[in-house]
C-alpha positions as CSV (number, residue, x, y, z in Angstrom):
1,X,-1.6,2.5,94.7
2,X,-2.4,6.3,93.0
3,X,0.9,7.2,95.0
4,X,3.0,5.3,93.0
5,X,2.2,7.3,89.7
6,X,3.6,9.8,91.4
7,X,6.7,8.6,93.3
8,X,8.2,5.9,90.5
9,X,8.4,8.7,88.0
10,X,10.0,11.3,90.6
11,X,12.3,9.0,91.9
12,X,13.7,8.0,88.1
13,X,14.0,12.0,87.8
14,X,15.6,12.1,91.1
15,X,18.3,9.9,89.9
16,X,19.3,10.8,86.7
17,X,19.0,14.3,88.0
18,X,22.0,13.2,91.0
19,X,23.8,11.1,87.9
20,X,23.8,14.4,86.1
21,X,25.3,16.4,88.6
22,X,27.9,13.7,89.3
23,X,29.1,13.3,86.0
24,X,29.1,16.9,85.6
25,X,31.0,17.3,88.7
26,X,33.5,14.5,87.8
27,X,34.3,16.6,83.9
28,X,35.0,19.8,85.7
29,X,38.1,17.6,87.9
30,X,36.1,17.9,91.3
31,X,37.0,14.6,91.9
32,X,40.9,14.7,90.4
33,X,42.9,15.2,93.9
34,X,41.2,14.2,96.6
35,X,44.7,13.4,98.7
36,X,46.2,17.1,98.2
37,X,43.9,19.4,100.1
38,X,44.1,16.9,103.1
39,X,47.7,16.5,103.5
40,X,48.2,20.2,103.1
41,X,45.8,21.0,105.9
42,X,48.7,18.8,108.0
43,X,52.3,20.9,106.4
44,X,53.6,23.2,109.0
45,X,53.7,26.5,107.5
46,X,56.1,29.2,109.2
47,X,56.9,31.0,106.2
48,X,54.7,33.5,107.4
49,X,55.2,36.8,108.7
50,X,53.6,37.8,112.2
């Protein structure tokens, strides 16, 4: 029972500290394009010179 003083308040931490980093994440446009970077992977590029 002592355990839970411990683990109910770390855990509320724990997720306002992953809610933080999400949001913050989510203001600097991490999440904006997540289709771009995967279909360029996939363009043929033979512009380049060898």
């Amino acid at each position: 029972m002592e355990a839970l003083y411990l683990l109910v308040p770390l855990s509320v931490v724990l997720v306002f500290g992953a809610l933080w980093i999400f949001f913050k994440a989510s203001d600097n446009g991490q999440f904006d394009d997540l289709v771009g970077p995967a279909l360029r992977v996939l363009q043929d590029d033979d512009s380049s010179s060898s």
